[in-house]
RODREN-397948 format. One record per residue (C-alpha): x negated, y negated, z; residue in three letters. Coordinates in steps of 0.05 Angstrom, whole numbers, plus 5000, padded with zeros to 4 digits. Layout:
REM residues N
XYZAla;...
//
This chain:
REM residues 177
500050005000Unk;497349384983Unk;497248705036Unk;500248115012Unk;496447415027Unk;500746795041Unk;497646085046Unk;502345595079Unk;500144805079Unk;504144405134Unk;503643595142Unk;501543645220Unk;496543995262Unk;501844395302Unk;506644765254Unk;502145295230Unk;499845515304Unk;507145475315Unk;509945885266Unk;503846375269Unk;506846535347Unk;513046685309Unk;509347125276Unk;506047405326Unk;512147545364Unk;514847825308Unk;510148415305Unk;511348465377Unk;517948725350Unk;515949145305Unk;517748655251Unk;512648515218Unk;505548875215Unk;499348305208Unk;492748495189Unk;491047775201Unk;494047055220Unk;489246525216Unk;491445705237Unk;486745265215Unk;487144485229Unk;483843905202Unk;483843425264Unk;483842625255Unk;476742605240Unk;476343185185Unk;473243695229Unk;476744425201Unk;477344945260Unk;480545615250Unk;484946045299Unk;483946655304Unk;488347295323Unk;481547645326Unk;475747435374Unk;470847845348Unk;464747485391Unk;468147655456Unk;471048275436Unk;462848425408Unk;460048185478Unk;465048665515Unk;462349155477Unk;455349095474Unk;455848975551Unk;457449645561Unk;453649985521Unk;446949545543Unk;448849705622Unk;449850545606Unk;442850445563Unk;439649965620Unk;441850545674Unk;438151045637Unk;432050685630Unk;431950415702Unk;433849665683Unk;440849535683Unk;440548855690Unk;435848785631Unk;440549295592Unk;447048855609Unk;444748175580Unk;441048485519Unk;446948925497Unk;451948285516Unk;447647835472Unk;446648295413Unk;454548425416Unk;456847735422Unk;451747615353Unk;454348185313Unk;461147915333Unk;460547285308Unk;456747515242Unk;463648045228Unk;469147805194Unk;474948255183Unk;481347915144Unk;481647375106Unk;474747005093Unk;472346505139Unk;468746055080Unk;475346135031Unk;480245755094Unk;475145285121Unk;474645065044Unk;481845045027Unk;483344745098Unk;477444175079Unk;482043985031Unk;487143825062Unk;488943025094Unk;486243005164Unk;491443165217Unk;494343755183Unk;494144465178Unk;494645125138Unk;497645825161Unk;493546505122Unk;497247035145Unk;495047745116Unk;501248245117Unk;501148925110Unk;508449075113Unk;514548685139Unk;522348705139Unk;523748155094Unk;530648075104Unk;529047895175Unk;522847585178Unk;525247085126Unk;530346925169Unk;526046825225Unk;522046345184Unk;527545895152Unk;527245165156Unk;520545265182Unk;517944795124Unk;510344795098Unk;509444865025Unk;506045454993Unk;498545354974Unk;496946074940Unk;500046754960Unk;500147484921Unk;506947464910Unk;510147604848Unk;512546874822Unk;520447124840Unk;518547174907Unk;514046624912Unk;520746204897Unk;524246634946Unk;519546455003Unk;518445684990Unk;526445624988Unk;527145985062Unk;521645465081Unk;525544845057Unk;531645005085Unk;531644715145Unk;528944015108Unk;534743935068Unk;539943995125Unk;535743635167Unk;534843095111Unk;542543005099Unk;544443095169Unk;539842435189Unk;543541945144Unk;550442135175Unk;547241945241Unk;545341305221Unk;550941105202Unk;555141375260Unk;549740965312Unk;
//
């Protein structure tokens, strides 16, 4: 089965960690099954920083912790074993990627007007009719994706709901004010 990549583009820096815990709750669920779910921001200033679902550097210094300490033990210096083994996991965590490239978002993201952000979410299977409906009116506008051009359509229209109610709801309350 093949993943499917979705790129989503919002106009603030909150929207894409926000609908990435929808996400994330989703799979909770069983909903939805995400090989990866990256947020990445572009503050005020430019700077592009990427959230992660993965923490591969503490998740590598766990690790290598471990493994340094049962090495250290045999060898009589545990200590020694501990901070080498946490060291050289923490490094080989940092240097893995799994997902979606690290140099492909932080590119893409660069592009981006400061204070806003992009959603790469990496999916290996979902239930569409609900997690669309999870997702509607959640806005955002689709950068690139793998989806056939049908669905592509599909997806940006759930995304703009909630824009075009909102949009026609707010002159009615003007004029009622």
């Amino acid at each position: 089965m093949s993943n499917t990549f979705v790129a989503v583009a919002y106009d603030d820096m909150y929207s894409a960690q926000e609908v990435r815990l929808r996400l994330l709750r989703m799979q909770k669920e069983y909903l939805i099954d995400l090989e990866d779910a990256v947020a990445a921001v572009r503050n005020e200033k430019g700077k592009v920083k990427l959230h992660q679902i993965h923490d591969l550097t503490t998740a590598g210094a766990l690790s290598g912790s471990f493994w340094g300490l049962l090495i250290g033990l045999i060898f009589m210096n545990p200590l020694l074993g501990l901070a080498a083994g946490a060291a050289g996991g923490a490094l080989s965590g940092a240097l893995a990627d799994i997902g979606i490239d690290d140099d492909f978002m932080k590119k893409l993201a660069s592009e981006l007007k400061p204070g806003s952000s992009i959603l790469f979410v990496l999916v290996k299977h979902f239930t569409p009719d609900k997690v669309l409906a999870e997702l509607e009116g959640t806005g955002g506008r689709l950068l690139k994706t793998s989806l056939s051009d049908e669905d592509e359509a599909k997806l940006q229209a759930v995304l703009d709901a909630g824009k075009t109610q909102a949009e026609t709801a707010a002159p009615n309350l003007e004029k009622s004010a």
